[in-house]
C-alpha positions as CSV (number, residue, x, y, z in Angstrom):
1,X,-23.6,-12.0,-3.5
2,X,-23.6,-15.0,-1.1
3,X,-24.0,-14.1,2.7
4,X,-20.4,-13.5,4.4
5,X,-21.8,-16.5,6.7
6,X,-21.4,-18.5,3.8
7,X,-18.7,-17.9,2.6
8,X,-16.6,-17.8,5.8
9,X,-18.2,-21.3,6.7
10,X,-16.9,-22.4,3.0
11,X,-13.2,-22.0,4.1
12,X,-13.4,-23.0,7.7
13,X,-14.2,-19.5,9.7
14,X,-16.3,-20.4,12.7
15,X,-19.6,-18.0,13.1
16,X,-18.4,-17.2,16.9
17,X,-15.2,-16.1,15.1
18,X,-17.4,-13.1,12.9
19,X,-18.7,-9.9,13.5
20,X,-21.3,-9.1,10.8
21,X,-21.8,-5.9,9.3
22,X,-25.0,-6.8,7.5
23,X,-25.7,-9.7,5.1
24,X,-22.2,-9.2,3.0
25,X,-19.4,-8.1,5.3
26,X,-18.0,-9.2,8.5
27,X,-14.8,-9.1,10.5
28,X,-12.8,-11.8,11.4
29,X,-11.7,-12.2,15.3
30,X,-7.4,-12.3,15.3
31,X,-7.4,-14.9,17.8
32,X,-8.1,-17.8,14.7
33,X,-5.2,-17.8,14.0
34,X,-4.4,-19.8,17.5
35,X,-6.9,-22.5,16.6
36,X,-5.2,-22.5,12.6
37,X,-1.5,-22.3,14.2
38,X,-1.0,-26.5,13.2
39,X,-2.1,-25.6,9.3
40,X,1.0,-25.1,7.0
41,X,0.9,-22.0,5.1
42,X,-1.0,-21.7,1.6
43,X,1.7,-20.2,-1.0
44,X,1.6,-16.2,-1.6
45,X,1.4,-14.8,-4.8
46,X,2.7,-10.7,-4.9
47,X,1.1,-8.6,-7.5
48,X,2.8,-5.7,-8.6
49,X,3.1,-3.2,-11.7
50,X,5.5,-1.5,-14.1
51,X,5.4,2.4,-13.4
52,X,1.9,3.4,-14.2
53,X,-0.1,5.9,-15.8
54,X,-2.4,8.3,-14.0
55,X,-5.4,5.9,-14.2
56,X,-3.5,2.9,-12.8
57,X,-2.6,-0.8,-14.6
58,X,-5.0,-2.4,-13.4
59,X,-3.3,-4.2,-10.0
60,X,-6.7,-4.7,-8.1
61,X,-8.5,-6.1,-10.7
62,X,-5.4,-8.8,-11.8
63,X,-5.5,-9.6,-8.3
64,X,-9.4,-10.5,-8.0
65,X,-9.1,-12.0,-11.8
66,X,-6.2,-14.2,-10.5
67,X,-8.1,-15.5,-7.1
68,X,-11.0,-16.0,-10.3
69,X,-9.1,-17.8,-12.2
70,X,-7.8,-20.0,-9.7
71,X,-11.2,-20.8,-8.7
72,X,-11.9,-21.9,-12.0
73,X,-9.3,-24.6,-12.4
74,X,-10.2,-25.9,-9.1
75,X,-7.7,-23.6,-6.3
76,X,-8.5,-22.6,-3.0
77,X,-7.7,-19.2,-3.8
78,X,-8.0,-15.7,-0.8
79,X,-7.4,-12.6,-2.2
80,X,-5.5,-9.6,0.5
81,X,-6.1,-6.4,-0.5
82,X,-5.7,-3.1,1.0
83,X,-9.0,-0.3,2.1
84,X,-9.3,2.1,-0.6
85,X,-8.9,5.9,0.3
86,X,-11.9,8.7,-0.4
87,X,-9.0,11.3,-1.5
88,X,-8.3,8.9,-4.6
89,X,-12.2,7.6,-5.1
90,X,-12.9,10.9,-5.0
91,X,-10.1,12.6,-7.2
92,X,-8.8,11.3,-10.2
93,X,-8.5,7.4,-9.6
94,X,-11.7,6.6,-8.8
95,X,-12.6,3.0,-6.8
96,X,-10.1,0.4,-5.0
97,X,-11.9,-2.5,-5.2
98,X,-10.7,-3.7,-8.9
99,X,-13.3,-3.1,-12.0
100,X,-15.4,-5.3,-14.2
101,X,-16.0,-8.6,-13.9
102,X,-13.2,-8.4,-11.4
103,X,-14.4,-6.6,-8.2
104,X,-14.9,-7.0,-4.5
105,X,-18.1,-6.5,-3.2
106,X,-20.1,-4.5,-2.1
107,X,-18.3,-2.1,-3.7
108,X,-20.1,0.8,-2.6
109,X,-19.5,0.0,0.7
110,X,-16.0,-0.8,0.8
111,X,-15.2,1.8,-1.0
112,X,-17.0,4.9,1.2
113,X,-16.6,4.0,4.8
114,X,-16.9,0.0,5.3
115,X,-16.7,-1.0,8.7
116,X,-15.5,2.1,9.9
117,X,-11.4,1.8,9.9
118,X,-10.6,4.6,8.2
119,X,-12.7,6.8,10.7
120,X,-11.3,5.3,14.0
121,X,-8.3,5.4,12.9
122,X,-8.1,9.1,11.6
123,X,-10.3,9.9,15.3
124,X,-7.2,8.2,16.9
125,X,-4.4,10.1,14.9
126,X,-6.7,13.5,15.9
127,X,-7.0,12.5,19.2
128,X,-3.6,12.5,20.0
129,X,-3.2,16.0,18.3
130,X,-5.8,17.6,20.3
131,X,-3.9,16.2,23.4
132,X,-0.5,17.6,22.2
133,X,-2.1,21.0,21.8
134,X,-4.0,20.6,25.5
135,X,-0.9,19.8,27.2
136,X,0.4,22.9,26.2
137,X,-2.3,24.9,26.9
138,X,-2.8,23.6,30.2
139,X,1.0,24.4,31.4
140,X,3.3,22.1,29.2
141,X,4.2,19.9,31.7
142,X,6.6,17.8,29.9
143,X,8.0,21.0,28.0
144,X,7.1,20.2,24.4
145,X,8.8,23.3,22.1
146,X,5.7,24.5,20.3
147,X,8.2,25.0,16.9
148,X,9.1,21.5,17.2
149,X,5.8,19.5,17.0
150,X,5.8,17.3,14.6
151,X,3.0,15.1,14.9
152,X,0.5,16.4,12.2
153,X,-3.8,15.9,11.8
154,X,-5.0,13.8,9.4
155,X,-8.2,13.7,7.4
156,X,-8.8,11.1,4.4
157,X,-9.6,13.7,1.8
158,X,-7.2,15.1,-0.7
159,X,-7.5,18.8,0.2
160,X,-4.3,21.2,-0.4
161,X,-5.8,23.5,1.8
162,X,-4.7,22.2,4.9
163,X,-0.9,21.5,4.0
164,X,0.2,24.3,6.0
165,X,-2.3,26.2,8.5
166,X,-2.0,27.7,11.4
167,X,-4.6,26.6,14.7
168,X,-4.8,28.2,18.1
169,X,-6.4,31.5,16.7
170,X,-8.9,33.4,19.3
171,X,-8.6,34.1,22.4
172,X,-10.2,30.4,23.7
173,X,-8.2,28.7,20.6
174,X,-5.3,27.2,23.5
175,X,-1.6,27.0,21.9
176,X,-1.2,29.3,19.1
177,X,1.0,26.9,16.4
178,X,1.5,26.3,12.7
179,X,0.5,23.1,12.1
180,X,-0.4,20.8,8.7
181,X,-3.2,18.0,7.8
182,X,-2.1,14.9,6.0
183,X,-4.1,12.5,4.2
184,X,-4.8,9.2,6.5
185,X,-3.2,6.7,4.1
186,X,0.0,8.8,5.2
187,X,-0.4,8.5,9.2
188,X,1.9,6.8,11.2
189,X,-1.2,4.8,13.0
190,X,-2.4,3.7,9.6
191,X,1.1,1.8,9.2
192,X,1.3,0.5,12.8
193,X,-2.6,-1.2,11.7
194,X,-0.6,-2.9,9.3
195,X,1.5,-4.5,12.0
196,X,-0.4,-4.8,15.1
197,X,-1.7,-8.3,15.6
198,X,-3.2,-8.0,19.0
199,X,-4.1,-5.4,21.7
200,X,-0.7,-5.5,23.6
201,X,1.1,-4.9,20.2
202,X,-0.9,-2.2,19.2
203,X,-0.6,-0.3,22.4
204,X,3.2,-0.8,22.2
205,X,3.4,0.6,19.2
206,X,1.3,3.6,19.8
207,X,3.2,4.4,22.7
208,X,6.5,4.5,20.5
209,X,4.8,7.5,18.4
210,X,7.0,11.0,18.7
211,X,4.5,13.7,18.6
212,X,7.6,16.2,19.0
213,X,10.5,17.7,20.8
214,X,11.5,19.8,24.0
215,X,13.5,23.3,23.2
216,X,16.9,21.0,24.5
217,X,16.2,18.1,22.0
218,X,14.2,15.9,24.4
219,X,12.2,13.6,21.8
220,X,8.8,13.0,23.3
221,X,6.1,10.2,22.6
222,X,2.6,9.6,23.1
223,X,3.5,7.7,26.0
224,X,5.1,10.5,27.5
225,X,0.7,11.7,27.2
226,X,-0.1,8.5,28.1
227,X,-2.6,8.6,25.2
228,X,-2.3,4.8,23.9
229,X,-4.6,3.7,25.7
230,X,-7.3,5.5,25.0
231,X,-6.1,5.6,21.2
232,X,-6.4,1.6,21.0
233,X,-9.7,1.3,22.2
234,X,-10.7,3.7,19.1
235,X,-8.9,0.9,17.0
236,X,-10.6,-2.0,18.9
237,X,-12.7,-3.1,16.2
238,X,-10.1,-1.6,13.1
239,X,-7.7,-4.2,14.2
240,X,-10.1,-6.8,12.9
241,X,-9.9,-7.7,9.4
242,X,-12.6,-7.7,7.1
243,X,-14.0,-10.6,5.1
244,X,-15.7,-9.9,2.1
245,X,-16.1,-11.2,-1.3
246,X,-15.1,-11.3,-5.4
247,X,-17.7,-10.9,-8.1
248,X,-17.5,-15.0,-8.4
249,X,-17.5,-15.8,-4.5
250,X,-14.0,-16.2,-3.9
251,X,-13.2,-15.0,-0.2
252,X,-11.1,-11.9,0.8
253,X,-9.8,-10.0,3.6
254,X,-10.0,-6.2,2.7
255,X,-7.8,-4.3,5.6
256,X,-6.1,-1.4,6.1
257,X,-5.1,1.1,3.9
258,X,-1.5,3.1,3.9
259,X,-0.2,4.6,0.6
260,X,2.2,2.8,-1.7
261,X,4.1,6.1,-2.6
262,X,4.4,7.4,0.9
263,X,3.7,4.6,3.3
264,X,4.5,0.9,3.2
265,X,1.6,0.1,0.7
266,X,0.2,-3.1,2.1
267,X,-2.6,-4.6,3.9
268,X,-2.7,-5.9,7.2
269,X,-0.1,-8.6,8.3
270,X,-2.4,-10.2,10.3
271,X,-5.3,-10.7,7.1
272,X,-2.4,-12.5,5.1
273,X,-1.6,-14.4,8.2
274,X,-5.1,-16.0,8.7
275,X,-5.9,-15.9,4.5
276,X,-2.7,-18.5,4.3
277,X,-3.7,-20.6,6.7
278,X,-7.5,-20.9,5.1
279,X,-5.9,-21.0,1.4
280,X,-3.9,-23.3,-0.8
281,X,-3.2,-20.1,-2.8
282,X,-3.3,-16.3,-1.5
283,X,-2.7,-13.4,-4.1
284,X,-2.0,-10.1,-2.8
285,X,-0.9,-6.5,-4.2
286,X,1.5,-4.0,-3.0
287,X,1.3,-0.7,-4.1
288,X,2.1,1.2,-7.1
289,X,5.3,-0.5,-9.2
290,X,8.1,-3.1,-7.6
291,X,10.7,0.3,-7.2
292,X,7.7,1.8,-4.8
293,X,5.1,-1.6,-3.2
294,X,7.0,-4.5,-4.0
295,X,9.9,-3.4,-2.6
296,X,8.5,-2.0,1.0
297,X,6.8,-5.8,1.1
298,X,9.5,-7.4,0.9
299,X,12.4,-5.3,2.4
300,X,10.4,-4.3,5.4
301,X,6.7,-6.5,5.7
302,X,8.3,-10.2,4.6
303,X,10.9,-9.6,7.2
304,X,8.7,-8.8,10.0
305,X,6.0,-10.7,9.4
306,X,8.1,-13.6,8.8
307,X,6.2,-15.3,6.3
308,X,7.7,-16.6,2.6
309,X,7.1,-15.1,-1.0
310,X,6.7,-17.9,-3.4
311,X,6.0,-16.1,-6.6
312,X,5.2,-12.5,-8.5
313,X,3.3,-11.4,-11.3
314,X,4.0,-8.1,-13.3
315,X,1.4,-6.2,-14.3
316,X,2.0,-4.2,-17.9
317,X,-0.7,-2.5,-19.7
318,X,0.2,-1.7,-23.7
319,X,-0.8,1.9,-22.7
320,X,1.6,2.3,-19.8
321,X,4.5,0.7,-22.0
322,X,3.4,3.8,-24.8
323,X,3.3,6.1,-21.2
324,X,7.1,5.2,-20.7
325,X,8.1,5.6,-24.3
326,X,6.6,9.4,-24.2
327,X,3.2,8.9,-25.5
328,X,1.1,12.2,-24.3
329,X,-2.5,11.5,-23.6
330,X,-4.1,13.7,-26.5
331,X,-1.6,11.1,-28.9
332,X,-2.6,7.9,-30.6
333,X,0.8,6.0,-31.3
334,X,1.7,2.9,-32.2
335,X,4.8,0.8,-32.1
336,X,7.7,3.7,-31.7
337,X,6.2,4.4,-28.6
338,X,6.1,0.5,-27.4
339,X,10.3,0.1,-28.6
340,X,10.9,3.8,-26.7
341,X,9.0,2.0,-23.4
342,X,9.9,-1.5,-22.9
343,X,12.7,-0.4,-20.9
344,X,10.5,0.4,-18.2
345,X,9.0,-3.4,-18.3
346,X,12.8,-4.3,-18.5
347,X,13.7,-2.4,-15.0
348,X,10.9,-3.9,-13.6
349,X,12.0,-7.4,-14.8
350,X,15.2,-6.9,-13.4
351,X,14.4,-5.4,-10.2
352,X,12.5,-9.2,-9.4
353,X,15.0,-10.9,-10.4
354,X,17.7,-9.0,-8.5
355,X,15.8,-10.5,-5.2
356,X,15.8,-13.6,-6.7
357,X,12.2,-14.1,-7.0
358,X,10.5,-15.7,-10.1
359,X,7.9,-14.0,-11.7
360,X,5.7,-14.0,-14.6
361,X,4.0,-11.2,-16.8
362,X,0.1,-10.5,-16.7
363,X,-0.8,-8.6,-19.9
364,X,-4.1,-6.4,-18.8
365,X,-5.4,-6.7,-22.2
366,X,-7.6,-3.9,-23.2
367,X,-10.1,-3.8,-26.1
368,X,-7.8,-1.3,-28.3
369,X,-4.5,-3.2,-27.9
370,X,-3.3,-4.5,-31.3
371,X,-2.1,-8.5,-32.5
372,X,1.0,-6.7,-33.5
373,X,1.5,-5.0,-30.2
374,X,0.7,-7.9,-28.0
375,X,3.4,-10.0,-29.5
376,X,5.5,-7.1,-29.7
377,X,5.4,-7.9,-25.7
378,X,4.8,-11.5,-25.6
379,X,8.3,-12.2,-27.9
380,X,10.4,-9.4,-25.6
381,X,9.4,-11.0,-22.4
382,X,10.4,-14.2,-24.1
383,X,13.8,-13.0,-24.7
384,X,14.0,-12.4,-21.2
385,X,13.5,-15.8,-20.6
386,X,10.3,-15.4,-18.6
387,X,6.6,-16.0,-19.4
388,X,3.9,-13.9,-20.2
389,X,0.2,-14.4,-20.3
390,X,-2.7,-12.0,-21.6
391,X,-5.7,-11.5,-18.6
392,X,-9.2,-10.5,-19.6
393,X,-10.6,-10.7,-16.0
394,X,-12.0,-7.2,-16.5
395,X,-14.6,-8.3,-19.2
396,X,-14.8,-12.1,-18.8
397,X,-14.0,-12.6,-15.2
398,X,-12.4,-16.0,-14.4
399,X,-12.6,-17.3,-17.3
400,X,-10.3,-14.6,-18.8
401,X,-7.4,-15.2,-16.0
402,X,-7.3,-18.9,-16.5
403,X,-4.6,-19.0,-18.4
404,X,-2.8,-16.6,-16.1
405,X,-4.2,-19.1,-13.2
406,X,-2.6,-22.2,-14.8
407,X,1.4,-20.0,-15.5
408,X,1.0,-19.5,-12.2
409,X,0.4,-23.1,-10.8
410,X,2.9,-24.2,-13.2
411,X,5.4,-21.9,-12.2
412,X,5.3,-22.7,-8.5
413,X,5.0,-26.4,-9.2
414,X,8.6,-25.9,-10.5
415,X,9.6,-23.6,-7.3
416,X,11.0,-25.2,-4.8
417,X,9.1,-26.4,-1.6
418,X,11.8,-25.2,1.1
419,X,12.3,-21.9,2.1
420,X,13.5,-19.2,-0.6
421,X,16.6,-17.3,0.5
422,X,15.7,-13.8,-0.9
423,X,18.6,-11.0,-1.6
424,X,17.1,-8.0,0.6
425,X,18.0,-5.0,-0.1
426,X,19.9,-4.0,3.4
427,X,20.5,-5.5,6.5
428,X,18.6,-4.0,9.4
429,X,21.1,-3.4,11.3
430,X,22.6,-1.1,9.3
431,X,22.9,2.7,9.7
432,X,19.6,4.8,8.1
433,X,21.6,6.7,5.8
434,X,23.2,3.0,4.3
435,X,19.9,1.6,3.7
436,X,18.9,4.8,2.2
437,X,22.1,4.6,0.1
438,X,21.3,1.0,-1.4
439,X,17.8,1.6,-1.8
440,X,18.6,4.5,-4.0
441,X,21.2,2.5,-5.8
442,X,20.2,-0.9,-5.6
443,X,16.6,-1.0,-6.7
444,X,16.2,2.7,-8.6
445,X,19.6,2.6,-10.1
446,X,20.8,6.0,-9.2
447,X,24.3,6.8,-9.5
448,X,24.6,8.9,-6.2
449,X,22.3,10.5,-3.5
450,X,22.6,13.7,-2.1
451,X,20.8,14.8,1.1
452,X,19.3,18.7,2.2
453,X,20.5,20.4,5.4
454,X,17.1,19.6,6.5
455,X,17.7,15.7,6.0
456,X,21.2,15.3,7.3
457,X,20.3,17.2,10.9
458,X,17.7,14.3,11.0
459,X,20.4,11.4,10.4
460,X,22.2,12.9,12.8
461,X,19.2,13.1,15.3
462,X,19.2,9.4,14.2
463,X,22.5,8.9,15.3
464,X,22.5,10.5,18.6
465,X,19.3,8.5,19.7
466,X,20.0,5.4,18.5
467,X,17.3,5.2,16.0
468,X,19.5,3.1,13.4
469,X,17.3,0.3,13.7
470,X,14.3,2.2,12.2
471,X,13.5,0.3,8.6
472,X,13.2,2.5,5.8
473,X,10.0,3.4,4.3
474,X,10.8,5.8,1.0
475,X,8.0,8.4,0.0
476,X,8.5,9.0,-4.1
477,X,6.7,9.7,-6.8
478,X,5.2,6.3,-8.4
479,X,5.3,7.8,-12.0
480,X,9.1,7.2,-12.2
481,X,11.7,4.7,-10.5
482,X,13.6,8.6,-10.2
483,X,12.0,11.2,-8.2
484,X,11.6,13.3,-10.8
485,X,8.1,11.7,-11.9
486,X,8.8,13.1,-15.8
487,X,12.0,10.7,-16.1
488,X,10.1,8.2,-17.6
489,X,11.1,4.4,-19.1
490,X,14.4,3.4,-17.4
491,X,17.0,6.4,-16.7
492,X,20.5,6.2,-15.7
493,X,23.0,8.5,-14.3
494,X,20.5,10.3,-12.2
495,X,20.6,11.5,-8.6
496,X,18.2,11.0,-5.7
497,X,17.0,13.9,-3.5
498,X,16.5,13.6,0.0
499,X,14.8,16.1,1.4
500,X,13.6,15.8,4.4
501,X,13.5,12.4,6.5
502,X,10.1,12.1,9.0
503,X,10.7,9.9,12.0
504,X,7.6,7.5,12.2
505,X,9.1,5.2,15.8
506,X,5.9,4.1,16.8
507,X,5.7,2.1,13.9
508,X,9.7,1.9,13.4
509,X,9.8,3.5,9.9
510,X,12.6,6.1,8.9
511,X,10.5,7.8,6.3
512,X,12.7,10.0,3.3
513,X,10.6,12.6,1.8
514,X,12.3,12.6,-2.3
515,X,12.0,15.2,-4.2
516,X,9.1,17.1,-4.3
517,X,6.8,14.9,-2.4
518,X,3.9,15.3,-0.9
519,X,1.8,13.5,2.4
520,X,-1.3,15.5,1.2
521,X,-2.4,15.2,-2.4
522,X,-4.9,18.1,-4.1
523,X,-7.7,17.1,-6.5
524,X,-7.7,17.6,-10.2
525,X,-9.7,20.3,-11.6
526,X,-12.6,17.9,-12.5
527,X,-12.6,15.3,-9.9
528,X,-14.7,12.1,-9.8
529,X,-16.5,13.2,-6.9
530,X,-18.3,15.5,-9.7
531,X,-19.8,12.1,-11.4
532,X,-20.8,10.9,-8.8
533,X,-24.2,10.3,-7.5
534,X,-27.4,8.3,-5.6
535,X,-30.8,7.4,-6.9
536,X,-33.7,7.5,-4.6
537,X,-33.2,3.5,-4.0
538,X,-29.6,4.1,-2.7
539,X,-28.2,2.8,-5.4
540,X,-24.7,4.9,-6.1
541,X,-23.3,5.9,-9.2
542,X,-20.0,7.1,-10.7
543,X,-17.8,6.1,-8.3
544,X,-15.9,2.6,-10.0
C-alpha cells in the first residue's frame, strides 16, 4: 500500500483537506467540493447484478477490477463503494471490500470498524431510543402512546434474538414496552448519511425522524425531543467520507453502508459528488440486482442528488445463471440449467433498457466455467444486441478487466455528451400507493399488488398527513425479482405482498415491508465468524 497522503495528493486532495487514520486511511473534509465546484463532472459508471446466489456475483470485486482496468489503459478511474456490515462479514457472506486481486485496502480494517461510522451512527440511532423511553419515564410530556413507538434499536450484528423483546423490566427499568433491535444497515440514520452533505442538512433531517405516536394519532419526531443536536455531533466525523485504496493504488471513497434489500443500497452522495469531480471515470455499485440497487439509485439517489448516469454494467456469474435455472447446491449441472436460467439475465437486460440506459455485460469468470458455457452467454447477449465481456479481475487484477475497461470507454465514446433523459419509474409527486403500484409492475413485472390491513391503515396515515411526497424505498428479498425468494429465473403472473409499510420522514423514505421480510437477519448454523481468527502479529484471518 501507498500512504493515503499519496494517493490523495495524486488526484488533487489538499493535505489540510484530510484527516488521517494512520498511514492508509483518511477522511476527506465535504467542504472540497466548494473549491472543485468549476470542474465538470467525470462520467459514472453503475454496477449492478442479475439475482444472486447466497455467496453473491461478485459486484465489489467488478467494481475494483473495473477502476483496475481503467487504470491500466491510461483512465483516471475512483471507485464509490459502500461500508460493509459485521452481520454479513460475520454470517454467511463474509467481507465487503471485493476479493482477489481486486480489493480495497486495508481490508481488515475496513471491514471490522474503520473510522468508526458504523459505531456513531448505531450510538446515535440508540441515543434517541433511550430518550424516547426517558421521556416517558420522567412524565411523557408530549404524550407519546407507549403501544405506538415505533422507533426501534439498532445493533450491526445479525442476531434473531432481539427481533421482538421486551425492555423496562425491574423496578428501576423506566417505561415498561415491547420493543425490537434492527440491524444498522436498516436504520433510518444510516440512510439520512447517505444524503446529508453538511451539518445543517443532517440536523434537518434528523429532526424529521418519527420515533412514534400520541394515543389520538399525534405523529411525533425527534424534534419534538429536541435530540438532533446532540445526535449530529455523534455523526460529526461519519459525515466525512473515507479515502482509501484498490490492491493497484487506484483511489476510493468507502462510505456508508445501508442495505440494498431493505434500505436504499448506496454509498454516500456526497463521496460520488467529490469522486466525479477528481475522476474522468467513477464506477460505483448499488446493491444486490437492478429490481432491488439499481433501481433505488436511480428512482430515488439520481434524482436527488442530481447528478447523471452515463453507463451500466451487468454482472452474471455462470453459477447464478445455473441458480435461476434450479440448480441446488449439492448438483453439478451443465447446460439445461444455463437454457432454464437465462431468463433471469434477460429480466435484468430488460429492466436497463426499460430506463433507457445502455449497458454492457461483465462475465465474472470463474476457474470451473466451461468454453461451451461461456459462449452459451456471450452468443445470447449478442442476440440481444448488447455486448458482453469476460473479467478475471479476481485472479489477474487489471490486467484481467481490461477488456471490460476498453467496452466500457468504447461504449460511452458512442453515448452522447448532453444530458440522458432517463424513464423513471414514478413521478414524485405521486401518491405512495401509485409509486408502489408501478414499482411492482413496472420493474418486477407483477400482474397485481395486494396490500394487508396493516399496510393500508399506513396509506391512509399517509394520506391524512400529507406524507405523499415520501419516495419509495421497497424492502424484498434479493433472491427473486418476486417476493417469494424461491420464484426463481423470470416469473410472470405473480402478485406482490405488501405487508406492512414503515414511515422513515427523516430521511423521506416510504418503506414497504414484502412478503416475509425481515430488518434483522439471523446467522447460519456455521457462520464465518467461526473461521475466523488473529495471529500474535495481528494479522487476521478468515474473514475475506
Amino acid at each position: 500500500m501507498r500512504y493515503i497522503t499519496e494517493i490523495a495528493k495524486d488526484i488533487g486532495i489538499a493535505e489540510d483537506e484530510l484527516d488521517l487514520y494512520g498511514k492508509y486511511m483518511a477522511k476527506v473534509d465535504p467542504n472540497i467540493l466548494a473549491r472543485l465546484s468549476g470542474r465538470k463532472n467525470g462520467k459514472l459508471i453503475l454496477v449492478t447484478a442479475i439475482n444472486p446466489t447466497s455467496a453473491g456475483e461478485g459486484k465489489t470485486t467488478t467494481t475494483i477490477g473495473l477502476a483496475q482496468g481503467l487504470k491500466k489503459i491510461g483512465k483516471r478511474s475512483m471507485v464509490t463503494i459502500r461500508e460493509p456490515s459485521l452481520g454479513p462479514n460475520f454470517g454467511i457472506k463474509g467481507g465487503g471490500t471485493g476479493g482477489g486481486k481486486c480489493q480495497l485496502l486495508p481490508a481488515d480494517e475496513i471491514n471490522l470498524n474503520f473510522t468508526g461510522d458504523f459505531p456513531a451512527i448505531s450510538a446515535a440511532h440508540n441515543l434517541l431510543s433511550a430518550l424516547i423511553n426517558n421521556h416517558i419515564f420522567q412524565g411523557n410530556e408530549l404524550g407519546f402512546d407507549p403501544k405506538r413507538i415505533t422507533w426501534k434499536r439498532t445493533i450491526d450484528m445479525n442476531d434473531r434474538s432481539l427481533r421482538q423483546i421486551v425492555v423496562g423490566l425491574g423496578d428501576q427499568g423506566g417505561a415498561l414496552v415491547e420493543d425490537s433491535f434492527l440491524i444498522t444497515p436498516a436504520s433510518e440514520i444510516m440512510a439520512i448519511m447517505g444524503f446529508a452533505e453538511n451539518y445543517n442538512d443532517l440536523k434537518e433531517m434528523l429532526s424529521k425522524i418519527t420515533v412514534g405516536y400520541t394515543r389520538d394519532g399525534k405523529r411525533l419526531t425527534a424534534g419534538d425531543l429536541k435530540a438532533q443536536g446532540a445526535m449530529a455531533a455523534l455523526l460529526k466525523n461519519a459525515i466525512k467520507p473515507n479515502l482509501v485504496q484498490t490492491t493497484e493504488g487506484v483511489p476510493g471513497f468507502v462510505h456508508i453502508g445501508p442495505f440494498g434489500n431493505i434500505a436504499h443500497g448506496h454509498n454516500s452522495v456526497i463521496a460520488d459528488k467529490i469522486a466525479l469531480k477528481l475522476a474522468d471515470y467513477v464506477i460505483t455499485e448499488a446493491g444486490f440486482g437492478s429490481d432491488l440497487g439499481m433501481q433505488k439509485f436511480i428512482d430515488i439517489v439520481m434524482r436527488r442528488a442530481g447528478y447523471n448516469l452515463d453507463l451500466v454494467v451487468l454482472v452474471v456469474t455462470v453459477k447464478a445463471i445455473k441458480h435461476n435455472g434450479g440448480m441446488k447446491p449439492s448438483e453439478n449441472g451443465g447446460m439445461e440449467f444455463m437454457r432454464k436460467g437465462i431468463d433471469n439475465l434477460f429480466y435484468h437486460i430488460s429492466n436497463i433498457e426499460r430506463y433507457g440506459l445502455p449497458l454492457i455485460v461483465s462475465l465474472n469468470r470463474f476457474k470451473e466455467d466451461t468454453e461451451e458455457e461461456i459462449n452459451f452467454l456471450r452468443e445470447e447477449v449478442q442476440k440481444k444486441g448488447y455486448r458482453m465481456e469476460i473479467n478475471e479481475g479476481y485472479t489477474k487484477g487489471g490486467d484481467g478487466a481490461t477488456d471490460l475497461a476498453r467496452g466500457v470507454v468504447e461504449m460511452l465514446e458512442k453515448v452522447s455528451q448532453e444530458q440522458r433523459k432517463i424513464n423513471f419509474t414514478y413521478e414524485r409527486d405521486e401518491q405512495v400507493k401509485n409509486k408502489i403500484d408501478k414499482i411492482a409492475l413496472k420493474v418486477y413485472g407483477a400482474s397485481k399488488t395486494e396490500y394487508s390491513k396493516k399496510a393500508l391503515r399506513v396509506l391512509k396515515r399517509i394520506r391524512d398527513e400529507k406524507l405523499d411526497f415520501l419516495d419509495v424505498c421497497m424492502a424484498k428479498t434479493q433472491y427473486s425479482i418476486t417476493d417469494d425468494q424461491t420464484k426463481l429465473g423470470w416469473p410472470k403472473g405473480f402478485t406482490i405482498t405488501i405487508e406492512d409499510i414503515m414511515l422513515s420522514t427523516g430521511v423521506g423514505f416510504a418503506v414497504p415491508l414484502l412478503g416475509e421480510m425481515m430488518t434483522m437477519p439471523g446467522l447460519p448454523k456455521h457462520p464465518i465468524s467461526e473461521e475466523v481468527n488473529i495471529d500474535d502479529k495481528g494479522n487476521i484471518t478468515g474473514l475475506l
